[in-house]
C-alpha positions as CSV (number, residue, x, y, z in Angstrom):
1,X,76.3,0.5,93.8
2,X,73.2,1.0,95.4
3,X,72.6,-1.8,98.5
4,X,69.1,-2.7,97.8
5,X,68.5,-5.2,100.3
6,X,69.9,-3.2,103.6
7,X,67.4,-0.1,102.0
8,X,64.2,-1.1,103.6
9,X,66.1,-1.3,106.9
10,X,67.3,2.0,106.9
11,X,66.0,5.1,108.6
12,X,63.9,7.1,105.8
13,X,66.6,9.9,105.9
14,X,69.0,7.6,105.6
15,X,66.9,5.9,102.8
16,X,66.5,9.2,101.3
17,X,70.4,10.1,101.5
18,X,71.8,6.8,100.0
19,X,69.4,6.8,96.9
20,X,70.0,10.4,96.4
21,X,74.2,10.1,96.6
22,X,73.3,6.8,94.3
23,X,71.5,8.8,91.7
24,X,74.3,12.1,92.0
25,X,77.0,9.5,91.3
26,X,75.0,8.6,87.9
27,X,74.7,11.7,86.8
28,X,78.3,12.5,87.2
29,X,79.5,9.1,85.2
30,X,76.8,10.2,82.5
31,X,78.0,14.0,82.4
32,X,81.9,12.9,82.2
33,X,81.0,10.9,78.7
34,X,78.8,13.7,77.6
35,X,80.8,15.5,74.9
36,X,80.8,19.6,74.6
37,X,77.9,21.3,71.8
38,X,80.1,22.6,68.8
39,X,79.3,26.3,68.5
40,X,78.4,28.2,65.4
41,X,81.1,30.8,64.2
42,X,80.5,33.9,66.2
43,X,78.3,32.3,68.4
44,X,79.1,32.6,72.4
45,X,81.3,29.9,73.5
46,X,79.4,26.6,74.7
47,X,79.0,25.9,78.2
48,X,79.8,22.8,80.1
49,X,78.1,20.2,79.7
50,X,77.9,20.1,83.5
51,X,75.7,23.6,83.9
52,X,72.5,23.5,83.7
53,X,71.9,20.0,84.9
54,X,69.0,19.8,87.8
55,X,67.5,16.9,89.3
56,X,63.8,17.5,90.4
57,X,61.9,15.3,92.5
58,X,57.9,16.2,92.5
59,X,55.5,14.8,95.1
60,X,55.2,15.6,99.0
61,X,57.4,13.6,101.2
62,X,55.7,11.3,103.8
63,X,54.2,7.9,103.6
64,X,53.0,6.5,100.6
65,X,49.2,6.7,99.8
């Protein structure tokens, strides 16, 4: 569980690190309830439903504007 009120006292790196583990640990519970696509007969074998999975952040870093 993400501490929300020790956050704003944090370091920003620190900041950074302890919401990014947060949001890693979500997407792992998420992915292990996830079931596996059924494949078509003859079709390739499906992958895991862990590949593929990419978390993007888009912005610059530094102080808000």
């Amino acid at each position: 569980m993400l501490d929300l009120e020790a956050l704003p006292r944090l370091p920003r790196a620190e900041r950074v690190q302890a919401v990014d583990t947060w949001l890693a640990g979500l997407l792992a519970e998420a992915l292990t309830g996830t079931p596996r696509p059924t494949g078509r007969r003859g079709a390739p074998p499906a992958t895991p439903a862990e590949q593929g999975v990419a978390l993007v952040a888009v912005g610059q870093p530094g102080p808000a504007r």
